[in-house]
N, C-alpha and C positions, 0 to 999 in steps of 0.2 A: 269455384277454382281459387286458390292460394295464393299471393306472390311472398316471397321472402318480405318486401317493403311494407306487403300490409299487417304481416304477423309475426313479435318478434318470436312468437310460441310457434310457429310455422318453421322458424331456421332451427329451434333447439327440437324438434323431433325430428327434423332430417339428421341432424347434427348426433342424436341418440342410434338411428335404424341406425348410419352409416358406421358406429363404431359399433352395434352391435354385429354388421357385416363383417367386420375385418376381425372381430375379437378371435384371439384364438393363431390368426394368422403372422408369420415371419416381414413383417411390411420393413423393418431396419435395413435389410438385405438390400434395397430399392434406394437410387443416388434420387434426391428432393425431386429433381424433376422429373423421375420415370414414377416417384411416390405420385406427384402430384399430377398425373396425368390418370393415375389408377381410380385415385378418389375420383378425382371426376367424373371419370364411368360409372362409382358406385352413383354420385350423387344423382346424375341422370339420369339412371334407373332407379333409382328410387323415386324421384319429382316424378317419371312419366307414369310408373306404378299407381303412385298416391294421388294424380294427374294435380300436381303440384306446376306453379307455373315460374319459370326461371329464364330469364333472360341469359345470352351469354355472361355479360360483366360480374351479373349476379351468382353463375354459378363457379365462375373463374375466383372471383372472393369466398365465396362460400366454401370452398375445396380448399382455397391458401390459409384458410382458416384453420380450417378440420388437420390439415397436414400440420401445420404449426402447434396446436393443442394437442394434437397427439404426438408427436415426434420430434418439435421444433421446442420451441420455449415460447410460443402462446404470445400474447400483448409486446410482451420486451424485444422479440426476436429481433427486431428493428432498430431496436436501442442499443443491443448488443453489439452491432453491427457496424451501429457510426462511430466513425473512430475520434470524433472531437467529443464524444459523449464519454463520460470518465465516471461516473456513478450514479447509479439507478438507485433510487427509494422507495419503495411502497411501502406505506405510512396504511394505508385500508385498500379495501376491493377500488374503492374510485378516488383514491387521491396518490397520484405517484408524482415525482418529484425525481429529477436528474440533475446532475453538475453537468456542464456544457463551458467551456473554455472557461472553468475557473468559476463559474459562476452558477449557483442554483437557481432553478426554477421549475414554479409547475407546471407541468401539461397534460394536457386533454386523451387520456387514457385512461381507461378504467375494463378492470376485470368483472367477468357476471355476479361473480358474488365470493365469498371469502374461500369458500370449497375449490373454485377455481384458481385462486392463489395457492391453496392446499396442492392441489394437483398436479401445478409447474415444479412446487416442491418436493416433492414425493418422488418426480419422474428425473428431479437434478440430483436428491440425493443416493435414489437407488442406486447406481452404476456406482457411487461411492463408499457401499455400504453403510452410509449411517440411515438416521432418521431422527424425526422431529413430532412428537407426543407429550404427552401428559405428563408423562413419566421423562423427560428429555426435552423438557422445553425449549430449551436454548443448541444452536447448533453456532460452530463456526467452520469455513470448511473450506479447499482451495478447489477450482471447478476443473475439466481438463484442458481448459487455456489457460489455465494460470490466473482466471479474478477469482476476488475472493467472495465469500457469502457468507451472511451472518443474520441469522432468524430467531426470532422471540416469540413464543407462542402467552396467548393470555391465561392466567391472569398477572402475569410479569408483567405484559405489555395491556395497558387499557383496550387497544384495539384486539380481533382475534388472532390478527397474526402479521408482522412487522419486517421485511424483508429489504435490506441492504447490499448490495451489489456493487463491490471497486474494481472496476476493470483494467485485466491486464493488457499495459500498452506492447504493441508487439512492435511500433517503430522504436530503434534503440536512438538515443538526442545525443548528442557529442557537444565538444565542449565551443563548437564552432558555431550549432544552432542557438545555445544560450546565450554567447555574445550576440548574435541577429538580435534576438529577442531580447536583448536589453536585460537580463536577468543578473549578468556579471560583464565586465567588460576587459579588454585584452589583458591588461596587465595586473588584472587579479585572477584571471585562469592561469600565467604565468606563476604568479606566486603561488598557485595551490596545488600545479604542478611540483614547484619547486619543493613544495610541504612535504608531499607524498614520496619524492623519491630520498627524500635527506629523512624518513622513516619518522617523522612525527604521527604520537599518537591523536587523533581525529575525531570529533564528536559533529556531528551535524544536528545542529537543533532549529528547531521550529514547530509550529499549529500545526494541524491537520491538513492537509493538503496541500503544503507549501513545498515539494517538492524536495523531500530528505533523499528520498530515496533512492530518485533521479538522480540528485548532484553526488549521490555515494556511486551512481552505476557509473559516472561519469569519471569521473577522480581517479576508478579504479584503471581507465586508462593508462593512467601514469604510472601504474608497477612495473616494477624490474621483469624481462619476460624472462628469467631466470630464476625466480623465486618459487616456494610451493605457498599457495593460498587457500586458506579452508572459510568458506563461508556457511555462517548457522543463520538459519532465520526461522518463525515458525510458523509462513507463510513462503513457498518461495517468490519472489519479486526481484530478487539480483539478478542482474543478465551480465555477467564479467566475460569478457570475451582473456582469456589466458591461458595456456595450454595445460601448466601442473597445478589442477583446481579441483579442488572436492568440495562437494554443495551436500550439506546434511538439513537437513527437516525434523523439526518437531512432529509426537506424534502425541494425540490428545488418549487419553485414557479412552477405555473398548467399554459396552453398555456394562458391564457390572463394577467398571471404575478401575481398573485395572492395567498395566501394561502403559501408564503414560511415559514420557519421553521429553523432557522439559529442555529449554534451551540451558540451562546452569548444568544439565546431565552429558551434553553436547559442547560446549565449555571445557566442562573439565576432561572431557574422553579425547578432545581436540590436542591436548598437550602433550600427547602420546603419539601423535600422528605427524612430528615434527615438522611443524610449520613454522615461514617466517613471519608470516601475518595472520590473524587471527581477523575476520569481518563478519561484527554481527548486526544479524538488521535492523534490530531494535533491543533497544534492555529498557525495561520496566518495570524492571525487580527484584526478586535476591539475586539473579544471576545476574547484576551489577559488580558485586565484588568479585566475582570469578573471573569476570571480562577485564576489569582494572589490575586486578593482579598479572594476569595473563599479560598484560601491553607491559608492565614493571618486573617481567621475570624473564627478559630475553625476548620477547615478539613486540621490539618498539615498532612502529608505521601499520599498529592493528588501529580499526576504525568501527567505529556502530553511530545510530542513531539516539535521539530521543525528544519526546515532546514536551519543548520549555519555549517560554517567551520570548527568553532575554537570555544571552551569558549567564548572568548573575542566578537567575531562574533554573540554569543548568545545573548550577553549584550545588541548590539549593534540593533539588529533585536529587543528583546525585546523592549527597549525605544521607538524605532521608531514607532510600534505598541501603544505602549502606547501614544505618542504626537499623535497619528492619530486616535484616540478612539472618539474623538469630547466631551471629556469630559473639554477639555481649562489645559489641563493640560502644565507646565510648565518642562525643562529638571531635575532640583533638585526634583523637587514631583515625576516624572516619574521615577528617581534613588532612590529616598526613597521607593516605590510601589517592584522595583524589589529587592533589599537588606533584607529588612523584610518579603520577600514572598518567594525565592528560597534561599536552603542549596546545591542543588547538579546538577551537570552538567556533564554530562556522555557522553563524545565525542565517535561519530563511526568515521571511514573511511574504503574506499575501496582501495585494495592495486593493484599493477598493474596489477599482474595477477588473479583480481578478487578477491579476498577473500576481506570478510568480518571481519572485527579488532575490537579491543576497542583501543581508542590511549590515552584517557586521564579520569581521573578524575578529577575535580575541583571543591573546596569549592567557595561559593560567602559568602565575609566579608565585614564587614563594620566596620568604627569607626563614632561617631557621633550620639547616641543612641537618645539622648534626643527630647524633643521635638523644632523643629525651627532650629536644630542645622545643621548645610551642613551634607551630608551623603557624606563622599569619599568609592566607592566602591571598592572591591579588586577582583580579582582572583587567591587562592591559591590550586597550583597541591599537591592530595594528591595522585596521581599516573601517570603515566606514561609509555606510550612504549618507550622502550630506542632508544633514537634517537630523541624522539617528544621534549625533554626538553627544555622548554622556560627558559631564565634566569630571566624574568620580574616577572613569576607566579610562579618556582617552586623554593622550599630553596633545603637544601642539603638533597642529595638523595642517596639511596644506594639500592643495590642490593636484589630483593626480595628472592632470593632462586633460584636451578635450577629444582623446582618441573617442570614446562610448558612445553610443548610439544612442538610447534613449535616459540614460541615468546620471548622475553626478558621483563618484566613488570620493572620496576623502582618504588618503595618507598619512596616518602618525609618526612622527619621527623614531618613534619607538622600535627599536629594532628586536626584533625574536632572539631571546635567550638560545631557545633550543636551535635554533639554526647557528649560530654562535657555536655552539658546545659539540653541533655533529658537522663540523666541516670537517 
Protein backbone atom coordinates (compact mmCIF):
# COMPACT_ATOMS: atom_id res chain seq x y z
CA UNK A 1 0.00 0.00 0.00
CA UNK A 2 1.16 3.66 -1.13
CA UNK A 3 1.13 6.82 0.86
CA UNK A 4 1.46 10.22 -1.08
CA UNK A 5 4.52 10.85 1.65
CA UNK A 6 6.36 7.77 0.50
CA UNK A 7 6.12 8.26 -3.25
CA UNK A 8 6.44 11.47 -4.98
CA UNK A 9 5.70 9.18 -8.29
CA UNK A 10 2.59 7.85 -6.27
CA UNK A 11 0.98 11.74 -6.06
CA UNK A 12 1.89 12.42 -10.10
CA UNK A 13 -0.13 9.27 -11.19
CA UNK A 14 -2.98 10.15 -9.10
CA UNK A 15 -2.50 13.45 -10.20
CA UNK A 16 -2.44 11.95 -14.13
CA UNK A 17 -5.92 9.27 -13.55
CA UNK A 18 -7.51 12.39 -11.95
CA UNK A 19 -7.18 14.78 -15.09
CA UNK A 20 -7.57 12.05 -17.31
CA UNK A 21 -11.16 11.72 -15.26
CA UNK A 22 -12.21 15.09 -15.86
CA UNK A 23 -10.62 15.55 -19.38
CA UNK A 24 -13.18 16.37 -21.67
CA UNK A 25 -15.42 17.80 -18.95
CA UNK A 26 -17.06 21.63 -18.39
CA UNK A 27 -15.38 21.78 -14.53
CA UNK A 28 -15.01 26.16 -15.14
CA UNK A 29 -18.74 26.17 -14.67
CA UNK A 30 -17.94 25.01 -10.83
CA UNK A 31 -17.21 28.29 -8.02
CA UNK A 32 -13.28 26.83 -6.51
CA UNK A 33 -15.09 25.50 -3.79
CA UNK A 34 -18.00 23.22 -5.30
CA UNK A 35 -14.59 22.46 -7.97
CA UNK A 36 -12.71 21.47 -4.95
CA UNK A 37 -14.91 19.44 -3.26
CA UNK A 38 -15.58 17.41 -6.86
CA UNK A 39 -11.74 16.57 -7.10
CA UNK A 40 -11.86 15.15 -4.03
CA UNK A 41 -14.35 12.63 -4.73
CA UNK A 42 -12.37 11.93 -7.88
CA UNK A 43 -9.26 11.64 -5.78
CA UNK A 44 -10.88 9.22 -3.21
CA UNK A 45 -12.00 7.10 -5.70
CA UNK A 46 -9.21 6.77 -7.22
CA UNK A 47 -6.70 6.03 -3.91
CA UNK A 48 -9.58 3.57 -2.77
CA UNK A 49 -9.59 1.83 -6.49
CA UNK A 50 -5.69 1.73 -6.71
CA UNK A 51 -5.96 1.16 -2.68
CA UNK A 52 -3.71 3.98 -2.47
CA UNK A 53 -3.41 5.21 1.17
CA UNK A 54 -4.37 8.99 2.01
CA UNK A 55 -5.00 10.57 5.00
CA UNK A 56 -7.37 13.39 5.21
CA UNK A 57 -4.77 16.53 5.10
CA UNK A 58 -3.13 14.62 2.50
CA UNK A 59 -6.00 14.32 0.28
CA UNK A 60 -7.37 18.01 1.23
CA UNK A 61 -3.70 19.15 -0.36
CA UNK A 62 -3.59 16.90 -2.91
CA UNK A 63 -7.05 18.02 -4.48
CA UNK A 64 -6.08 22.05 -3.64
CA UNK A 65 -3.35 21.15 -5.73
CA UNK A 66 -4.99 19.40 -8.75
CA UNK A 67 -7.72 22.43 -8.53
CA UNK A 68 -4.98 25.10 -8.66
CA UNK A 69 -2.97 23.34 -11.71
CA UNK A 70 -5.73 22.89 -13.58
CA UNK A 71 -7.92 25.79 -13.15
CA UNK A 72 -6.18 28.13 -10.72
CA UNK A 73 -2.49 29.26 -11.41
CA UNK A 74 -0.52 26.37 -9.81
CA UNK A 75 2.49 27.47 -7.36
CA UNK A 76 1.87 31.43 -7.69
CA UNK A 77 -1.89 31.16 -6.79
CA UNK A 78 -0.84 32.39 -3.40
CA UNK A 79 1.52 34.98 -4.48
CA UNK A 80 -0.97 36.44 -6.54
CA UNK A 81 -3.13 36.82 -3.91
CA UNK A 82 -1.06 38.62 -1.16
CA UNK A 83 -1.47 41.97 -1.78
CA UNK A 84 2.00 43.25 -0.24
CA UNK A 85 3.57 41.00 -2.83
CA UNK A 86 4.04 43.25 -6.08
CA UNK A 87 6.20 41.01 -8.42
CA UNK A 88 6.64 37.51 -8.99
CA UNK A 89 9.88 36.19 -10.92
CA UNK A 90 10.49 32.86 -12.19
CA UNK A 91 13.92 32.98 -13.15
CA UNK A 92 13.71 28.51 -13.69
CA UNK A 93 11.32 25.56 -12.64
CA UNK A 94 12.95 26.00 -8.96
CA UNK A 95 14.29 29.34 -8.47
CA UNK A 96 11.38 32.21 -8.13
CA UNK A 97 11.90 35.40 -6.68
CA UNK A 98 9.18 38.04 -5.52
CA UNK A 99 9.16 41.98 -4.56
CA UNK A 100 7.56 42.22 -1.10
CA UNK A 101 7.20 45.82 0.24
CA UNK A 102 9.81 47.03 -1.96
CA UNK A 103 12.10 44.69 -1.51
CA UNK A 104 13.31 41.30 -3.56
CA UNK A 105 13.70 38.14 -2.39
CA UNK A 106 13.89 34.40 -2.92
CA UNK A 107 11.57 31.86 -1.81
CA UNK A 108 11.09 28.36 -1.26
CA UNK A 109 8.92 27.42 -4.29
CA UNK A 110 9.60 25.61 -7.09
CA UNK A 111 7.57 24.11 -10.04
CA UNK A 112 7.99 20.15 -11.13
CA UNK A 113 9.87 20.90 -13.91
CA UNK A 114 9.85 23.60 -16.78
CA UNK A 115 6.69 21.95 -18.75
CA UNK A 116 4.98 22.88 -15.71
CA UNK A 117 5.85 26.40 -15.90
CA UNK A 118 4.91 25.82 -19.83
CA UNK A 119 1.42 24.91 -18.60
CA UNK A 120 0.51 27.94 -16.19
CA UNK A 121 1.43 29.67 -19.55
CA UNK A 122 -0.38 28.13 -21.94
CA UNK A 123 -3.68 28.18 -19.63
CA UNK A 124 -2.89 32.35 -18.85
CA UNK A 125 -2.33 33.00 -22.26
CA UNK A 126 -5.20 30.99 -23.92
CA UNK A 127 -8.22 33.12 -22.82
CA UNK A 128 -5.98 36.01 -24.28
CA UNK A 129 -5.43 34.67 -27.50
CA UNK A 130 -1.86 34.71 -27.81
CA UNK A 131 0.81 32.18 -27.26
CA UNK A 132 4.39 31.74 -26.58
CA UNK A 133 6.72 29.11 -29.19
CA UNK A 134 9.39 28.98 -31.19
CA UNK A 135 8.15 30.83 -33.58
CA UNK A 136 6.99 33.83 -30.67
CA UNK A 137 9.33 33.60 -28.14
CA UNK A 138 8.81 36.59 -26.38
CA UNK A 139 5.32 37.59 -25.15
CA UNK A 140 4.13 40.66 -23.31
CA UNK A 141 0.60 40.83 -22.12
CA UNK A 142 -1.92 42.47 -19.52
CA UNK A 143 -3.88 39.50 -17.45
CA UNK A 144 -7.76 40.13 -16.74
CA UNK A 145 -6.82 41.88 -13.33
CA UNK A 146 -4.84 44.18 -14.92
CA UNK A 147 -0.94 42.74 -13.97
CA UNK A 148 1.13 42.58 -16.45
CA UNK A 149 3.20 39.31 -17.93
CA UNK A 150 6.20 39.26 -19.72
CA UNK A 151 7.94 35.82 -20.97
CA UNK A 152 11.09 34.72 -22.74
CA UNK A 153 11.40 31.42 -24.11
CA UNK A 154 15.13 30.09 -24.72
CA UNK A 155 17.43 30.45 -26.53
CA UNK A 156 16.79 34.27 -25.84
CA UNK A 157 16.74 33.35 -22.41
CA UNK A 158 19.69 30.79 -21.05
CA UNK A 159 17.03 29.13 -18.93
CA UNK A 160 14.07 27.37 -20.87
CA UNK A 161 11.62 29.82 -19.90
CA UNK A 162 11.76 33.18 -17.81
CA UNK A 163 8.34 34.53 -16.49
CA UNK A 164 7.87 37.98 -14.96
CA UNK A 165 4.71 39.02 -13.22
CA UNK A 166 3.81 42.99 -11.96
CA UNK A 167 0.82 42.93 -10.16
CA UNK A 168 -1.98 45.18 -10.38
CA UNK A 169 -2.59 47.06 -7.14
CA UNK A 170 -6.29 47.16 -6.75
CA UNK A 171 -6.04 49.40 -3.39
CA UNK A 172 -6.12 53.12 -5.07
CA UNK A 173 -3.04 55.30 -2.48
CA UNK A 174 -4.11 59.04 -2.21
CA UNK A 175 -2.14 61.59 -1.54
CA UNK A 176 -2.92 61.38 2.22
CA UNK A 177 -1.33 57.73 2.54
CA UNK A 178 1.99 59.11 0.98
CA UNK A 179 2.32 61.81 3.33
CA UNK A 180 1.78 58.77 6.34
CA UNK A 181 4.37 56.92 4.50
CA UNK A 182 6.83 59.54 4.49
CA UNK A 183 7.03 59.47 0.67
CA UNK A 184 6.29 63.37 0.36
CA UNK A 185 5.08 65.57 2.91
CA UNK A 186 2.29 68.33 3.39
CA UNK A 187 3.47 70.99 1.61
CA UNK A 188 4.85 69.34 -1.35
CA UNK A 189 1.44 67.56 -2.08
CA UNK A 190 0.31 71.27 -1.86
CA UNK A 191 2.66 72.41 -4.36
CA UNK A 192 1.96 69.59 -6.79
CA UNK A 193 -1.52 70.11 -6.46
CA UNK A 194 -0.94 73.54 -7.05
CA UNK A 195 1.14 72.35 -10.42
CA UNK A 196 -1.53 70.38 -11.79
CA UNK A 197 -4.27 72.71 -11.60
CA UNK A 198 -2.37 76.09 -12.92
CA UNK A 199 -1.92 73.27 -16.04
CA UNK A 200 1.92 72.56 -15.94
CA UNK A 201 3.28 70.26 -18.32
CA UNK A 202 4.58 67.04 -15.84
CA UNK A 203 7.17 64.39 -16.22
CA UNK A 204 7.64 61.88 -13.35
CA UNK A 205 10.88 60.20 -13.62
CA UNK A 206 12.61 57.62 -11.76
CA UNK A 207 14.10 53.60 -11.72
CA UNK A 208 11.92 50.93 -11.77
CA UNK A 209 9.79 50.52 -9.09
CA UNK A 210 9.83 53.68 -7.57
CA UNK A 211 6.39 54.51 -7.92
CA UNK A 212 5.89 56.79 -11.28
CA UNK A 213 2.88 55.47 -11.69
CA UNK A 214 1.33 55.75 -8.59
CA UNK A 215 2.26 59.39 -7.99
CA UNK A 216 0.78 60.14 -11.70
CA UNK A 217 -2.69 58.09 -10.49
CA UNK A 218 -2.37 60.30 -7.54
CA UNK A 219 -1.74 63.87 -8.95
CA UNK A 220 -4.61 63.14 -11.29
CA UNK A 221 -6.72 63.93 -8.36
CA UNK A 222 -6.04 67.29 -8.79
CA UNK A 223 -7.81 67.83 -12.30
CA UNK A 224 -10.43 70.22 -12.99
CA UNK A 225 -13.60 67.81 -12.77
CA UNK A 226 -14.80 69.75 -15.77
CA UNK A 227 -12.14 68.98 -18.19
CA UNK A 228 -12.08 66.00 -20.95
CA UNK A 229 -9.00 63.73 -20.15
CA UNK A 230 -7.65 61.05 -22.65
CA UNK A 231 -5.10 58.60 -21.17
CA UNK A 232 -2.84 56.27 -23.58
CA UNK A 233 -0.88 53.68 -22.01
CA UNK A 234 0.34 50.32 -23.45
CA UNK A 235 -0.49 48.60 -20.47
CA UNK A 236 -3.35 49.72 -18.78
CA UNK A 237 -2.35 50.74 -14.97
CA UNK A 238 -4.02 54.36 -14.68
CA UNK A 239 -7.03 54.20 -12.35
CA UNK A 240 -8.17 58.12 -12.70
CA UNK A 241 -11.12 58.35 -10.95
CA UNK A 242 -12.93 61.53 -13.52
CA UNK A 243 -16.16 61.50 -15.08
CA UNK A 244 -15.14 62.88 -19.07
CA UNK A 245 -12.18 60.10 -19.52
CA UNK A 246 -11.33 58.03 -22.32
CA UNK A 247 -8.58 55.33 -21.58
CA UNK A 248 -7.13 53.96 -24.97
CA UNK A 249 -4.57 50.90 -25.18
CA UNK A 250 -1.97 49.83 -27.21
CA UNK A 251 -2.50 46.88 -29.35
CA UNK A 252 0.89 44.64 -30.19
CA UNK A 253 0.91 43.35 -33.68
CA UNK A 254 -1.44 39.67 -34.40
CA UNK A 255 0.84 36.41 -35.24
CA UNK A 256 1.68 37.41 -38.83
CA UNK A 257 2.87 40.91 -37.67
CA UNK A 258 0.29 42.80 -38.52
CA UNK A 259 -2.56 45.28 -37.33
CA UNK A 260 -0.18 46.79 -34.38
CA UNK A 261 -1.43 49.80 -32.70
CA UNK A 262 1.46 51.95 -31.13
CA UNK A 263 1.18 54.58 -28.52
CA UNK A 264 2.71 57.50 -31.23
CA UNK A 265 -0.58 56.14 -33.47
CA UNK A 266 -2.78 56.84 -30.30
CA UNK A 267 -0.94 60.36 -29.69
CA UNK A 268 -1.76 61.49 -32.66
CA UNK A 269 -5.46 60.03 -33.22
CA UNK A 270 -5.92 61.78 -29.57
CA UNK A 271 -5.77 65.35 -31.08
CA UNK A 272 -8.79 64.82 -32.74
CA UNK A 273 -10.73 63.77 -29.86
CA UNK A 274 -10.47 67.21 -28.21
CA UNK A 275 -8.92 67.04 -25.20
CA UNK A 276 -7.71 69.31 -22.55
CA UNK A 277 -4.96 66.92 -21.28
CA UNK A 278 -3.37 64.57 -22.91
CA UNK A 279 -1.85 61.46 -19.98
CA UNK A 280 0.49 59.05 -21.21
CA UNK A 281 1.93 56.36 -19.06
CA UNK A 282 5.04 56.10 -20.25
CA UNK A 283 7.12 57.42 -23.45
CA UNK A 284 10.14 55.50 -24.41
CA UNK A 285 10.42 56.48 -27.85
CA UNK A 286 9.56 58.16 -31.09
CA UNK A 287 6.33 58.91 -29.62
CA UNK A 288 8.23 61.32 -27.33
CA UNK A 289 7.88 64.00 -29.91
CA UNK A 290 4.35 63.58 -30.51
CA UNK A 291 3.56 63.71 -26.56
CA UNK A 292 5.83 67.02 -26.34
CA UNK A 293 4.34 68.66 -29.15
CA UNK A 294 0.93 67.80 -28.10
CA UNK A 295 1.62 69.48 -24.33
CA UNK A 296 3.24 72.85 -26.81
CA UNK A 297 0.05 72.94 -29.14
CA UNK A 298 -2.81 73.83 -26.76
CA UNK A 299 -2.99 70.69 -24.13
CA UNK A 300 -0.67 72.41 -21.40
CA UNK A 301 -1.32 70.40 -17.71
CA UNK A 302 -0.61 67.05 -20.17
CA UNK A 303 1.65 64.52 -18.00
CA UNK A 304 3.54 61.05 -18.70
CA UNK A 305 6.21 59.22 -17.32
CA UNK A 306 9.75 58.04 -17.77
CA UNK A 307 12.74 56.11 -16.66
CA UNK A 308 15.76 58.42 -15.77
CA UNK A 309 17.85 58.86 -12.65
CA UNK A 310 18.21 62.35 -12.17
CA UNK A 311 16.37 65.72 -13.94
CA UNK A 312 19.44 66.03 -15.74
CA UNK A 313 19.08 62.22 -17.01
CA UNK A 314 15.49 63.27 -18.11
CA UNK A 315 16.90 65.76 -20.45
CA UNK A 316 19.24 63.63 -21.55
CA UNK A 317 16.74 60.41 -22.35
CA UNK A 318 14.49 63.06 -23.72
CA UNK A 319 16.72 64.57 -26.75
CA UNK A 320 17.90 61.21 -27.36
CA UNK A 321 14.40 60.05 -28.13
CA UNK A 322 13.81 63.03 -29.88
CA UNK A 323 17.18 62.74 -32.45
CA UNK A 324 15.85 59.00 -32.92
CA UNK A 325 12.11 60.14 -33.85
CA UNK A 326 13.37 60.00 -37.76
CA UNK A 327 11.93 63.30 -38.00
CA UNK A 328 16.04 64.70 -39.13
CA UNK A 329 15.84 66.59 -36.24
CA UNK A 330 19.14 68.35 -35.24
CA UNK A 331 20.54 68.55 -31.21
CA UNK A 332 19.43 72.76 -30.88
CA UNK A 333 15.61 71.81 -32.43
CA UNK A 334 15.50 68.75 -30.25
CA UNK A 335 16.48 71.24 -27.11
CA UNK A 336 14.08 73.91 -28.33
CA UNK A 337 11.08 70.95 -28.53
CA UNK A 338 11.83 69.98 -24.84
CA UNK A 339 12.25 73.59 -23.22
CA UNK A 340 8.91 74.92 -24.60
CA UNK A 341 7.24 71.68 -23.91
CA UNK A 342 8.12 70.57 -20.21
CA UNK A 343 7.58 73.06 -16.87
CA UNK A 344 8.10 70.12 -14.25
CA UNK A 345 10.12 67.25 -13.39
CA UNK A 346 9.20 65.27 -10.37
CA UNK A 347 12.13 62.74 -9.46
CA UNK A 348 11.35 59.29 -7.44
CA UNK A 349 13.84 57.00 -5.88
CA UNK A 350 13.94 54.00 -4.04
CA UNK A 351 15.78 54.08 -0.69
CA UNK A 352 17.76 51.06 0.52
CA UNK A 353 15.46 49.64 2.44
CA UNK A 354 12.74 49.87 0.03
CA UNK A 355 10.75 52.62 0.53
CA UNK A 356 9.55 54.68 -2.00
CA UNK A 357 10.58 58.84 -1.98
CA UNK A 358 10.19 62.00 -3.82
CA UNK A 359 13.84 63.29 -4.02
CA UNK A 360 13.54 66.30 -6.23
CA UNK A 361 11.47 68.74 -7.89
CA UNK A 362 12.73 70.65 -10.85
CA UNK A 363 11.85 73.46 -13.06
CA UNK A 364 13.03 73.16 -16.94
CA UNK A 365 14.19 77.09 -17.98
CA UNK A 366 15.27 78.44 -20.79
CA UNK A 367 16.83 81.76 -22.06
CA UNK A 368 16.75 82.38 -25.78
CA UNK A 369 12.82 82.79 -26.42
CA UNK A 370 13.02 84.13 -29.85
CA UNK A 371 12.76 82.87 -32.84
CA UNK A 372 16.47 81.16 -34.44
CA UNK A 373 17.84 82.24 -31.29
CA UNK A 374 20.08 79.05 -29.40
CA UNK A 375 18.00 77.78 -26.58
CA UNK A 376 20.52 77.23 -23.49
CA UNK A 377 18.35 74.90 -21.25
CA UNK A 378 18.42 74.99 -17.47
CA UNK A 379 17.56 72.86 -14.64
CA UNK A 380 16.27 74.61 -11.51
CA UNK A 381 15.55 72.55 -8.04
CA UNK A 382 12.43 74.12 -6.54
CA UNK A 383 12.71 71.28 -3.94
CA UNK A 384 14.61 68.80 -2.53
CA UNK A 385 15.37 65.92 -0.15
CA UNK A 386 17.95 67.22 1.96
CA UNK A 387 20.89 65.44 1.01
CA UNK A 388 19.95 65.35 -2.83
CA UNK A 389 21.30 69.08 -3.24
CA UNK A 390 22.89 69.52 -6.50
CA UNK A 391 25.02 72.91 -6.48
CA UNK A 392 24.76 73.13 -10.45
CA UNK A 393 20.59 73.16 -10.27
CA UNK A 394 19.72 74.28 -6.91
CA UNK A 395 20.14 78.23 -5.50
CA UNK A 396 19.85 78.72 -1.89
CA UNK A 397 17.79 76.64 0.00
CA UNK A 398 16.11 76.56 3.36
CA UNK A 399 14.38 74.67 5.52
CA UNK A 400 10.82 73.59 4.83
CA UNK A 401 9.35 73.28 8.22
CA UNK A 402 9.22 70.20 10.68
CA UNK A 403 5.59 69.32 9.53
CA UNK A 404 6.88 65.54 7.78
CA UNK A 405 6.94 62.61 9.28
CA UNK A 406 9.55 60.59 8.36
CA UNK A 407 11.92 62.90 5.71
CA UNK A 408 13.71 66.16 5.59
CA UNK A 409 12.21 68.23 2.17
CA UNK A 410 14.44 71.27 1.41
CA UNK A 411 12.89 74.66 -0.27
CA UNK A 412 14.77 76.68 -3.04
CA UNK A 413 14.17 80.22 -3.12
CA UNK A 414 13.71 79.76 -6.64
CA UNK A 415 10.36 80.40 -7.72
CA UNK A 416 8.63 78.60 -10.92
CA UNK A 417 8.57 80.67 -14.09
CA UNK A 418 5.65 78.76 -15.20
CA UNK A 419 3.54 79.49 -12.29
CA UNK A 420 4.52 83.18 -12.69
CA UNK A 421 3.38 83.21 -16.31
CA UNK A 422 -0.12 81.21 -15.75
CA UNK A 423 -1.47 83.10 -12.82
Amino acid sequence: MNTVNNSNETEKYIIKKVFEKISGKDFKKFSTADRQKVIEKIVSDIADMEKILLTGPELSKLSEKINEDGFGLGPISLLMSDPEITEVMINDYDEVYIEKKGKIEKIQLKFRDSSHIRNLIDKILGPLGLRVDESHPMVDARLKDGSRINIVLSPFSLKDIVVTIRKFKEDIVDIERLINEGTINRRIGDFLAKCVRRKANILVGGGTGTGKTTLLNIISGFLPVNERIITIEETMELRFVHKNLVRMETRPPNMEGNGEISIRDLVRNSLRMRPDRIIVGEIRGVEAIDVLQAMNTGHSGSMTTIHANSPKDVITRLETMLLLSGNNLDPSTAQRIIATSIDLIIQLKKTEDGNRILSKISEVIHQGRGPGREIKLEIRDIAVLDGEKDSESAVDCKKAGNEMIKNQWVFCDHIPVFLEERR
